[in-house]
C-alpha positions in Angstrom: 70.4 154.1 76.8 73.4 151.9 78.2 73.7 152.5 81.6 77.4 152.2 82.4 78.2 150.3 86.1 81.3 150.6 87.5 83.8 147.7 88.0 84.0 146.5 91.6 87.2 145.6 92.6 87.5 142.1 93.5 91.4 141.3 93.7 90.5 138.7 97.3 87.4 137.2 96.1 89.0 133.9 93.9 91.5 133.6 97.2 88.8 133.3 99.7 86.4 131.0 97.3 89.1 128.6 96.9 90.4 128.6 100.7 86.7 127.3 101.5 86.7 124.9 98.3 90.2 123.3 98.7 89.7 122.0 102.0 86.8 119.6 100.9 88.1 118.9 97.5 91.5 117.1 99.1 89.0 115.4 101.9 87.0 113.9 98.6 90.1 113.2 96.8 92.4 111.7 99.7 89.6 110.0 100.7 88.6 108.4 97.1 92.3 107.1 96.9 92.0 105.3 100.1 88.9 103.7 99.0 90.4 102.6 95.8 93.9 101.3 98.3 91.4 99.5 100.3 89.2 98.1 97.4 93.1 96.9 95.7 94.0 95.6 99.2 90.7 92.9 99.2 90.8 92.2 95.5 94.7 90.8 95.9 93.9 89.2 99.6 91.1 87.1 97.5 93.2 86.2 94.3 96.6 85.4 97.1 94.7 82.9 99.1 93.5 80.9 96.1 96.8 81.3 94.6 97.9 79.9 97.7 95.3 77.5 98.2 96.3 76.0 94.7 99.8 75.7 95.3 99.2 73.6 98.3 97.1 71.3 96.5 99.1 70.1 94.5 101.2 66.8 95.4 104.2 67.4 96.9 103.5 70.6 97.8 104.8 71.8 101.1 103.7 74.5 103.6 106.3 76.7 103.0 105.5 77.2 99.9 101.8 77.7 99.9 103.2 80.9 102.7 105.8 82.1 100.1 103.3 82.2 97.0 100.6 84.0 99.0 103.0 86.3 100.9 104.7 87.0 97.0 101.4 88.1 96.0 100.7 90.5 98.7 104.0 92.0 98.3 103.4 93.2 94.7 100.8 95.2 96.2 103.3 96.5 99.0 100.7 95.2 102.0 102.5 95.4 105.9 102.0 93.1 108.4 100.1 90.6 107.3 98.7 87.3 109.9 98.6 84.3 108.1 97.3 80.9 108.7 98.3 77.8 106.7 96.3 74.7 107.9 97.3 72.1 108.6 100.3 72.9 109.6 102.6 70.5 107.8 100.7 69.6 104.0 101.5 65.3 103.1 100.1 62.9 101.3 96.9 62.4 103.7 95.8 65.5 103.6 92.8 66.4 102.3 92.2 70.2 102.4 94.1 73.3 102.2 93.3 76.4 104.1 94.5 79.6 103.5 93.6 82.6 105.9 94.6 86.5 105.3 94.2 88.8 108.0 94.9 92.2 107.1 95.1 95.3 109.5 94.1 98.4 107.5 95.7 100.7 110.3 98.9 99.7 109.1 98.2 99.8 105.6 96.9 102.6 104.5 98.5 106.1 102.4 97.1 108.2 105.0 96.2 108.4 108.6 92.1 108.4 108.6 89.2 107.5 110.2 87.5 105.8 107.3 89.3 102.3 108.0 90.7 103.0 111.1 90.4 99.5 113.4 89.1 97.5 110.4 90.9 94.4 109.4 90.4 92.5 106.0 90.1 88.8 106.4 90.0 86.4 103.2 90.1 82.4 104.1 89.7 79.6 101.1 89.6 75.7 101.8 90.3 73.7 98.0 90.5 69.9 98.5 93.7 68.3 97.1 94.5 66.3 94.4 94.2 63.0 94.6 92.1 63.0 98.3 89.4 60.8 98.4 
């Protein structure tokens, strides 16, 4: 014998679930992104200062364009603000090693305002000895 139950009315019930679900599922996801940002952020600071780093090894090369070529790179991924440091501070024929420093504030580089990198600053710094230094 089937007993028979009757429905319950539940019209607010998928409304409420998801007003206490959403909430954490945008922290997880927003957060996520800005992980991935930040992760993108180091990964292109370490390939521009050895991209830099080789352009200023090469003979001839000038400081200018060790700054332009590791600036260009950082730009492709759209960084702010970036501090850096060329040394020494005019490349010629005697010198001997290239060094390129990145400093990278994460306040101003982030999608969205959050504590998870707020205050932290990336820093990335090669030395590559030049051509033809002895």
């Amino acid at each position: 014998m089937k007993l028979k139950r009757k429905a319950r009315r539940r019209t607010g019930a998928t409304a409420v679930e998801f007003a206490l679900v959403a909430p954490l599922l945008f922290l997880f996801f927003f957060a996520a992104m800005e992980f991935v940002r930040v992760a993108m952020i180091r990964h292109t600071a370490d390939n521009a200062v050895y991209e830099g780093c080789r352009m200023g090894i090469i003979p001839g090369a000038t400081n200018g364009e060790v700054r332009a070529e590791t600036l260009r790179i950082m730009n492709t991924m759209g960084v702010n603000s970036v501090g850096l440091t060329v040394t020494p501070g005019a490349i010629n024929s005697a010198t001997e090693e290239v060094t390129v420093r990145l400093e990278i504030p994460l306040d101003s580089n982030s999608f969205v305002p959050n504590q998870f990198v707020a205050g932290r600053t990336i820093v990335r710094e090669l030395t590559l000895r030049r051509e033809g230094a002895r």
